[in-house]
BATI-883230 format. One record per residue: x negated, y negated, z negated of N, C-alpha, C, CB in turn; residue in three letters. Coordinates in steps of 0.1 Angstrom, whole numbers, plus 5000, padded with zeros to 4 digits. Glycine has a CB too. Layout:
// residues N
XYZXYZXYZXYZALA...
END
This chain:
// residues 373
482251664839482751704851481651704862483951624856UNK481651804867480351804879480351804892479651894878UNK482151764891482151714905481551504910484151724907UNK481351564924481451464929481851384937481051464930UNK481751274937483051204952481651074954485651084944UNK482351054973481350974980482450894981480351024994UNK482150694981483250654993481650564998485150534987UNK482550525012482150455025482650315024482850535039UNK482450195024482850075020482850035011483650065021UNK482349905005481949864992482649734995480149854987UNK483849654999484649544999485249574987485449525010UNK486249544980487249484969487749644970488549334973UNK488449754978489249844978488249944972489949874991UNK487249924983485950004982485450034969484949944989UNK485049944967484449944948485649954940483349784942UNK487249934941487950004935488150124932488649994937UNK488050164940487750384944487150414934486550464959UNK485250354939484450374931484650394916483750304933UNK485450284910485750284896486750344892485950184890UNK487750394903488450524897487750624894489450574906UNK486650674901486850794901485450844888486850854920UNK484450694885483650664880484250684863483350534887UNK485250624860485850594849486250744846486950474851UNK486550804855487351004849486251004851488651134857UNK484751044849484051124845483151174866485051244834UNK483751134872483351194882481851154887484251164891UNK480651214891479651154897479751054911478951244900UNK479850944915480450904927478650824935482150764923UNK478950874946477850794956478650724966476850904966UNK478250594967478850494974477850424986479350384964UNK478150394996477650355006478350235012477450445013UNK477350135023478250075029476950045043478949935018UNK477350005053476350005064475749825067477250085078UNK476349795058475649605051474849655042476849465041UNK474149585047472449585032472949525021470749455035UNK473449395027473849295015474849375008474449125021UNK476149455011477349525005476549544993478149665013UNK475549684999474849754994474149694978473949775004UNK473549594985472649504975473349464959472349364983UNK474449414963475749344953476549434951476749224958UNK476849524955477849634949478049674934477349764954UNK476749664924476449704912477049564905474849744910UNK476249464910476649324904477949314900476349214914UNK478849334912479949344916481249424906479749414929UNK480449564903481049644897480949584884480649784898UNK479949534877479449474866480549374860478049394870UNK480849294873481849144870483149224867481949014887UNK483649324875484849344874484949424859485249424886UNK484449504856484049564845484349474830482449594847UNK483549324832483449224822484349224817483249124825UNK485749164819486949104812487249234804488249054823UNK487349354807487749454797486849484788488149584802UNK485049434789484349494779484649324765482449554786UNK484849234777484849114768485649094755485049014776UNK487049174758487949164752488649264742488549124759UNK487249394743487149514737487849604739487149514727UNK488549614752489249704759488449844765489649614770UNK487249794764486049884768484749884761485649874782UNK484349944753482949964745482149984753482750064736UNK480949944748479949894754478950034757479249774743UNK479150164753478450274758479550324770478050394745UNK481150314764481550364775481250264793483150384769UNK481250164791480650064800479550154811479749934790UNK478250144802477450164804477350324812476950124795UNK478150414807478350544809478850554822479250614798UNK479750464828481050444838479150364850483050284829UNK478950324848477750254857476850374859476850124848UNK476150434850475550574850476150664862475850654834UNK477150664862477550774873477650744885478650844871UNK477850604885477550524897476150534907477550384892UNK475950584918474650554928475050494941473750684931UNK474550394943474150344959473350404966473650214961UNK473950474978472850514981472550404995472850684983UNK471550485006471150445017472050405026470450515022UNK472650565029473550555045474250685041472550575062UNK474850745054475950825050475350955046476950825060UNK474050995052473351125048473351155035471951125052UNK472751045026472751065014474151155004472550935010UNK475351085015476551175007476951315005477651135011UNK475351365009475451485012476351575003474251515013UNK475951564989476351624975477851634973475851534962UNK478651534979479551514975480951624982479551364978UNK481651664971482751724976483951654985483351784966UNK484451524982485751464987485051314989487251474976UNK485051275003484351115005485251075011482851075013UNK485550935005486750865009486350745012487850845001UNK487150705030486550615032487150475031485950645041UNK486450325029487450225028486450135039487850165010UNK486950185050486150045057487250015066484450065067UNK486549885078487549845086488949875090487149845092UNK489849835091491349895098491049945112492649775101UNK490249965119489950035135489850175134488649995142UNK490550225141490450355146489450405150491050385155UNK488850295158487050375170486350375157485850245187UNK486250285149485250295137485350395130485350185128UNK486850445122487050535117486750645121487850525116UNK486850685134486250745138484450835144486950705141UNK483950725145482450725146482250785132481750585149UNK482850695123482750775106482650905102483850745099UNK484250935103484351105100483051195113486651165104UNK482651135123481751235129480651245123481451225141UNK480251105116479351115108478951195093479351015108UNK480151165086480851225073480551415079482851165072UNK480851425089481251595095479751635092481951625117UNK479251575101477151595101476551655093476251465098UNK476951525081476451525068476851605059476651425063UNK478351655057478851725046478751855044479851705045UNK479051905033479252055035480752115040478752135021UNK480152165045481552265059482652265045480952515067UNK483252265035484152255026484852135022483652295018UNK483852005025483751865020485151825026482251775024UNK485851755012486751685019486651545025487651685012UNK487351505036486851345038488351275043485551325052UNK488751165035489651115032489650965040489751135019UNK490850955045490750785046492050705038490850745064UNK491150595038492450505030493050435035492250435020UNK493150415049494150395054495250355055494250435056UNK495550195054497050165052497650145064497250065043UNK497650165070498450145089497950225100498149985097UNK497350315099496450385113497050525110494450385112UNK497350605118497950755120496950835114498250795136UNK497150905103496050995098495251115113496951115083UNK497051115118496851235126495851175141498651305129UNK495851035143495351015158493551025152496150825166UNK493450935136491550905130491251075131491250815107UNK491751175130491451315130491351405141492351355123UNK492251345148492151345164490751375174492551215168UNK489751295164488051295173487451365161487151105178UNK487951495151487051505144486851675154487351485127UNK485551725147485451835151486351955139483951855153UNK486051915130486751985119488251925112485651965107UNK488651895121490351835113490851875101491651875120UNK490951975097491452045087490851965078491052185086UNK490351965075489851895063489751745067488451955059UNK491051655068491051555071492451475066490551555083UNK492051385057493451375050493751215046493551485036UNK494651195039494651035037494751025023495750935044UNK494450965018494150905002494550735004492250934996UNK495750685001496050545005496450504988497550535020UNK495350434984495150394972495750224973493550424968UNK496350174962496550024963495949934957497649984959UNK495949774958494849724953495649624942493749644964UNK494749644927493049674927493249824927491949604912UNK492249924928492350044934491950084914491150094951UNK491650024908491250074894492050064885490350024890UNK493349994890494449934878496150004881494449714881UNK495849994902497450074904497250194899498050094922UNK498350264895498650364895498950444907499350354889UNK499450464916499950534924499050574937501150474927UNK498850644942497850714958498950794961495950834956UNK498950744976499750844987498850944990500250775002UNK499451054991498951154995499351205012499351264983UNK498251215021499251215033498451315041499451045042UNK498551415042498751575056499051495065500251715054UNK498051515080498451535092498551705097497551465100UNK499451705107499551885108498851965107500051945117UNK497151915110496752025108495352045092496252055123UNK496451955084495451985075495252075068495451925068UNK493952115060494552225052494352235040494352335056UNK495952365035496152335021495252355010497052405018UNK493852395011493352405005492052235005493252555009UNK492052165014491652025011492851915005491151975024UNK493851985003495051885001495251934987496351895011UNK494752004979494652074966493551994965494552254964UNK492051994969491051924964491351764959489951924974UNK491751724966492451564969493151504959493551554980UNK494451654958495251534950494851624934497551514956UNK494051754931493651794914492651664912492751964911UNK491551634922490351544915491251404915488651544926UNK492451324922492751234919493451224910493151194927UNK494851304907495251344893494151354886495951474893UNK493251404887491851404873491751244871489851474878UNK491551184877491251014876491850964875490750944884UNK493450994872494650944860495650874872493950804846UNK495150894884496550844896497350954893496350824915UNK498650874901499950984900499950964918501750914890UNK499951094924499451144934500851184942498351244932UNK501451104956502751104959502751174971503350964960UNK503351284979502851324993503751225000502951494998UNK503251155012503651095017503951135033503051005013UNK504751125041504551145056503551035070506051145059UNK503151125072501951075083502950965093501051265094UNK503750895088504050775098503950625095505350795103UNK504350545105503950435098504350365088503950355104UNK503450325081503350255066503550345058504450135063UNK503250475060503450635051504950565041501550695036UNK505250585026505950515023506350375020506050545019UNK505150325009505550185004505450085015504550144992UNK504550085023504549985033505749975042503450015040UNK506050095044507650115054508950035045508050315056UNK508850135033509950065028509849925019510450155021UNK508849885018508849735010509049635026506749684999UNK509249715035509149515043510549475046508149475062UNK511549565043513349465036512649355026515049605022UNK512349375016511649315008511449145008510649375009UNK510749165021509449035024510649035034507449055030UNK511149095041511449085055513149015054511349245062UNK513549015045515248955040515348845039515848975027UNK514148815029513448715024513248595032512448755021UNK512548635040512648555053513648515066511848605057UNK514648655068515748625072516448525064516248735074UNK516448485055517448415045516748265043517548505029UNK515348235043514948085050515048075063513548035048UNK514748145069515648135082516848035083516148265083UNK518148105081519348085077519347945069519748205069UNK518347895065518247785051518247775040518747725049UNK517747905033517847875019516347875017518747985010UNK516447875001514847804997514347894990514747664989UNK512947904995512147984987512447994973511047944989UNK512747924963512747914948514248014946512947724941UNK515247974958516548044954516248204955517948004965UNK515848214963515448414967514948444958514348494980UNK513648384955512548464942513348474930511148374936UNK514248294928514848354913515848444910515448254905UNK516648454924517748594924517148714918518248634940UNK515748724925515448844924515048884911514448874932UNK514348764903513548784895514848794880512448664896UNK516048734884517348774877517848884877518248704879UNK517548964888517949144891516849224885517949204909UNK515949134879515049244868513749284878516049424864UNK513149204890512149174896511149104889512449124905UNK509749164884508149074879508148964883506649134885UNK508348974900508048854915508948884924506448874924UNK509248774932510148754939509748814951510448634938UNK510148834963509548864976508648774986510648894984UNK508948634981508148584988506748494977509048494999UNK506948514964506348504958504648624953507348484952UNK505648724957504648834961503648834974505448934963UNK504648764989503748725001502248644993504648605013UNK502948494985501748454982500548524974501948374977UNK500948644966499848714957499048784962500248794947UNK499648794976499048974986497548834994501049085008UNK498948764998498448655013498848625025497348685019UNK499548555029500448535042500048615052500548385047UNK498248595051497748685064497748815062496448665070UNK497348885054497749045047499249055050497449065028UNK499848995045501349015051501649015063502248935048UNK501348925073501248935086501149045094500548885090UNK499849035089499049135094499849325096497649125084UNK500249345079501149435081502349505089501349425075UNK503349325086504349335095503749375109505049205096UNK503249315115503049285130502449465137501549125133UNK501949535125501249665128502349725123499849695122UNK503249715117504349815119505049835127504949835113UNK505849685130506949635143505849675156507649415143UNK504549705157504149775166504049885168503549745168UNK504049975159503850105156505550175159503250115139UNK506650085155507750075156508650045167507950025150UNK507850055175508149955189509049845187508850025201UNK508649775179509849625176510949605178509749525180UNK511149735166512849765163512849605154513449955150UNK513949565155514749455145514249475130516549475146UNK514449605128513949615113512549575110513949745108UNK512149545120510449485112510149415120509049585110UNK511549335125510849185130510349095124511549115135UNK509449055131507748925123508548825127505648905131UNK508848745113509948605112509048495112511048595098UNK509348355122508748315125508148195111509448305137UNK508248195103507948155087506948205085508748195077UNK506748335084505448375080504448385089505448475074UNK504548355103503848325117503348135111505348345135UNK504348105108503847935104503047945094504947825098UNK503447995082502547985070501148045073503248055057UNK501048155078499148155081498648035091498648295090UNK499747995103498947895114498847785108499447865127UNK499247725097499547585088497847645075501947595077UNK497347805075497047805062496847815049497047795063UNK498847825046499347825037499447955035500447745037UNK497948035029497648165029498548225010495548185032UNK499048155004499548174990498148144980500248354989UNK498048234973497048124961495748204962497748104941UNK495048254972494048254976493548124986494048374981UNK494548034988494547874998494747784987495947845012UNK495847794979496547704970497747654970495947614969UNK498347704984499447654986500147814992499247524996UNK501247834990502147894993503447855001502347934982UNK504148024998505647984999506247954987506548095006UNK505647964974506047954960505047854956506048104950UNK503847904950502747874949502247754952502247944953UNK501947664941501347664931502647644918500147554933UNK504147644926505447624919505647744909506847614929UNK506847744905507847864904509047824907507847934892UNK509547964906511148004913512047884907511948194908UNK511947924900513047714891514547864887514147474915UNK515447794884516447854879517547954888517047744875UNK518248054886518448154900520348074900518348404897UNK520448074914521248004921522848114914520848004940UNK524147994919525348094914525548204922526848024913UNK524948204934525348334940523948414943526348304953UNK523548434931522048544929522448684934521448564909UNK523248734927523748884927523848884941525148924918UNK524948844950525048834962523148834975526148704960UNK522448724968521148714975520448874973520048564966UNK520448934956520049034951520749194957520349004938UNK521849204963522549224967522149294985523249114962UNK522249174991521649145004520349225001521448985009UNK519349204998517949314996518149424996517149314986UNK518549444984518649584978519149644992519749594963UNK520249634995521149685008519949765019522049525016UNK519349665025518549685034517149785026518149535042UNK516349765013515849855007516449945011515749834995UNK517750015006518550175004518550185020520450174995UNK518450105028518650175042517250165046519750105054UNK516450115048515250155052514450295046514450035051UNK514850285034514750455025515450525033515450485009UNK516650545038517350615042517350665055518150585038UNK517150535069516050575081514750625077515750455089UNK513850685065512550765060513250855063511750765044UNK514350915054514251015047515151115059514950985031UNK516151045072516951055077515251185086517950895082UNK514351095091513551105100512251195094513350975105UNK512551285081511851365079510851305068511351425091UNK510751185062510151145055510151145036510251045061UNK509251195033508951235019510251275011508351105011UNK510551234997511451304993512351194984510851424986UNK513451194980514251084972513651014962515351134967UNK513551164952512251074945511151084946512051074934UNK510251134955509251044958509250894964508651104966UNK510250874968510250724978510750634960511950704997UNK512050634958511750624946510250574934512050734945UNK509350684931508250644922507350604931507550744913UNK507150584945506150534952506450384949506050584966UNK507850324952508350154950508350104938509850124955UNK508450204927508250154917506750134910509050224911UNK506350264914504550234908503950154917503450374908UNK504050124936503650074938503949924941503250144941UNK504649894936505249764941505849694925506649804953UNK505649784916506449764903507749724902505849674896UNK508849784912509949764920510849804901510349884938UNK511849724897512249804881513149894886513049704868UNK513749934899514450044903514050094918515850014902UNK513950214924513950294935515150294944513750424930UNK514850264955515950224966517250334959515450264986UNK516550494960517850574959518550544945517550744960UNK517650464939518550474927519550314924517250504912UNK518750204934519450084937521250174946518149964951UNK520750264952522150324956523050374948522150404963UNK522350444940523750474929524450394920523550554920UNK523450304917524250184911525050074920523150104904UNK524750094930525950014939526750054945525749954948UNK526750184950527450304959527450254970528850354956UNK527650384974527550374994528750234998528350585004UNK529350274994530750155003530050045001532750114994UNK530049974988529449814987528249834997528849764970UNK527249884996526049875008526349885024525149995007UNK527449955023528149985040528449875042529450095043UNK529349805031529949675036529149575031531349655031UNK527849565027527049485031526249445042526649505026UNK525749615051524949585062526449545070523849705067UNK527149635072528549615082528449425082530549685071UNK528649355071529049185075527249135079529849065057UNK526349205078524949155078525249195092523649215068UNK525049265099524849325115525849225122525449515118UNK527349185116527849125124527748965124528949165124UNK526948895117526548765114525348765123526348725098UNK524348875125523048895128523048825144522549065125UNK521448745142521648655156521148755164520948505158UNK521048665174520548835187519148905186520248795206UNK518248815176517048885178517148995165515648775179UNK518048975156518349055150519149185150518549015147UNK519849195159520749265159520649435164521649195164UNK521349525158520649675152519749655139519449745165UNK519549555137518649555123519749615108518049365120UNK520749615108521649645097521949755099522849575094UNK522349805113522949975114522650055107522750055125UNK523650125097523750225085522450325085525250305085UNK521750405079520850535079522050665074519350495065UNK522050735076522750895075523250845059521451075077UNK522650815052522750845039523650775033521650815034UNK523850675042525050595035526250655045524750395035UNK526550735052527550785060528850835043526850955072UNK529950845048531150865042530651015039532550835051UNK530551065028530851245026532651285028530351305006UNK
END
């Protein structure tokens, strides 16, 4: 294959890219504007690489072959070659920005340039380009070499012919390529924070971390919701919430519960610290009224899908295979709905909204979808 791809950032996401697109056969040039990134990047790729060649998951030419197509270059000039450069640096807009003018400079007038972007408006980072059209989002999950799934995300004025480049060469590199809508948290991020976000309403209230996770993990959940905070990181979680309920103007639905405000100011970052909301435990046995805890989630899952989908956002099943590939959810909100039907969910949020204390409240109000036909 004689295509090429550039990315911009060599952190953990960054050199994930790289090995997507490294591993399908693609030529990739990588950059980062740290010497030191620069320097360790190979090392880097080397270590991650290890455990699959150790365990013969990967042969030792194909190894070597996947490194071969690999180059560091200098700076961003060098990406000249490249058809689609995606970039993984900082969460800032002004940065992002300075970037793609740079990327514009450098590329050829065809070149696609992508950001990965998990919280920033595709449509505002495109905003300062001279060439928009060709400006798109590629929101890959981490590790970026193992998830399956990339949002695919169009601001209005992209065009269809960079949004064909994007998602054939990512489909080439074995992701399953989801179009997503240009708002906040595009899908998974929007709809996973019932998730985290229930979760927390419910220690709140007083129950215990071990009871939620094992409900969940008895409804056919990997990890529990707040067991998952610890895998991500209390502050990655934070961080999310607090940039959506802003993006959101801090509707109730993505109110930042004051638990996971403690657990980063305490430290208790999950098992990148050592200590969690689970972590270094597990869930212990699931309580008699699991289904009910399991129940309560799911509920607010199907309605936060359903404020997406109400408001022009992606498609049933796309929201669907986005929660499952990316979250390894074992069912899709729309499909948590058919198995419960609209009434039981109606009359779930219905007693949730009216228990709900004041800083909660509007947080349960139904989405279209669950309306009576």
């Amino acid at each position: 294959m004689d295509a090429c791809v550039g990315v911009v950032g060599l952190g953990t996401m960054g050199l994930g890219i790289v090995l997507v697109y490294a591993q399908a056969g693609f030529r990739v040039l990588a950059t980062d504007s740290f010497p030191a990134a620069r320097a360790t990047a190979r090392d880097k790729l080397v270590a991650v690489l290890a455990p699959r060649l150790a365990k013969g998951a990967l042969d030792q030419a194909t190894h070597d072959a996947i490194l071969a197509r690999i180059t560091i270059v200098e700076d961003v000039p060098a990406l000249a070659p490249a058809g689609l450069v995606i970039e993984a640096i900082i969460e800032e807009i002004a940065a992002k920005r300075v970037l793609v003018a740079a990327l514009e400079a450098s590329l050829a007038p065809d070149a696609v340039i992508a950001t990965n972007t998990s919280s920033l408006s595709v449509a505002s980072i495109a905003a300062g380009a001279k060439q928009p059209e060709r400006l798109l989002g590629l929101h890959f999950f981490n590790p970026a070499q193992v998830m399956k799934l990339v949002e695919l995300v169009a601001h209005p004025g992209t065009a269809p012919e960079a949004l064909t480049r994007a998602r054939d060469w990512t489909l080439a590199a074995g992701k399953v390529v989801i179009d997503a809508p240009d708002r906040p948290g595009f899908i998974v991020n929007r709809c996973a924070r019932p998730f985290y976000g229930e979760a927390l309403a419910m220690l709140e209230e007083g129950r215990s971390p071990g009871e939620i996770d094992a409900a969940m993990q008895a409804a056919g959940y990997r990890i529990g919701p707040l067991g998952l905070i610890d895998l991500i990181g209390a502050d990655i979680n934070l961080a999310a919430t607090e940039g959506l309920s802003r993006a959101m103007s801090g509707h109730p639905r993505y109110h930042v519960f004051a638990a996971l405000r403690d657990q980063v100011a305490e430290g208790a970052l999950g098992r990148k610290s050592g200590r969690g909301f689970i972590h270094p435990g597990e869930a212990g046995p699931a309580p008699t009224d699991a289904a009910r805890i399991a129940l309560r989630i799911e509920a607010t899952l199907i309605n936060e899908a359903g404020w997406l989908l109400a408001q022009g956002g992606g498609t049933r099943d796309g929201i669907d295979s986005a929660l499952k590939l990316g979250l390894n959810f074992p069912r899709g909100p729309v499909e948590m709905l058919a198995a419960h039907g609209a009434h039981a969910i109606r009359a779930t949020l219905a007693a949730l909204e009216a228990a709900a204390p004041n800083h909660l409240k509007t947080r349960y109000l139904p989405a279209p979808i669950l309306e009576p036909s």
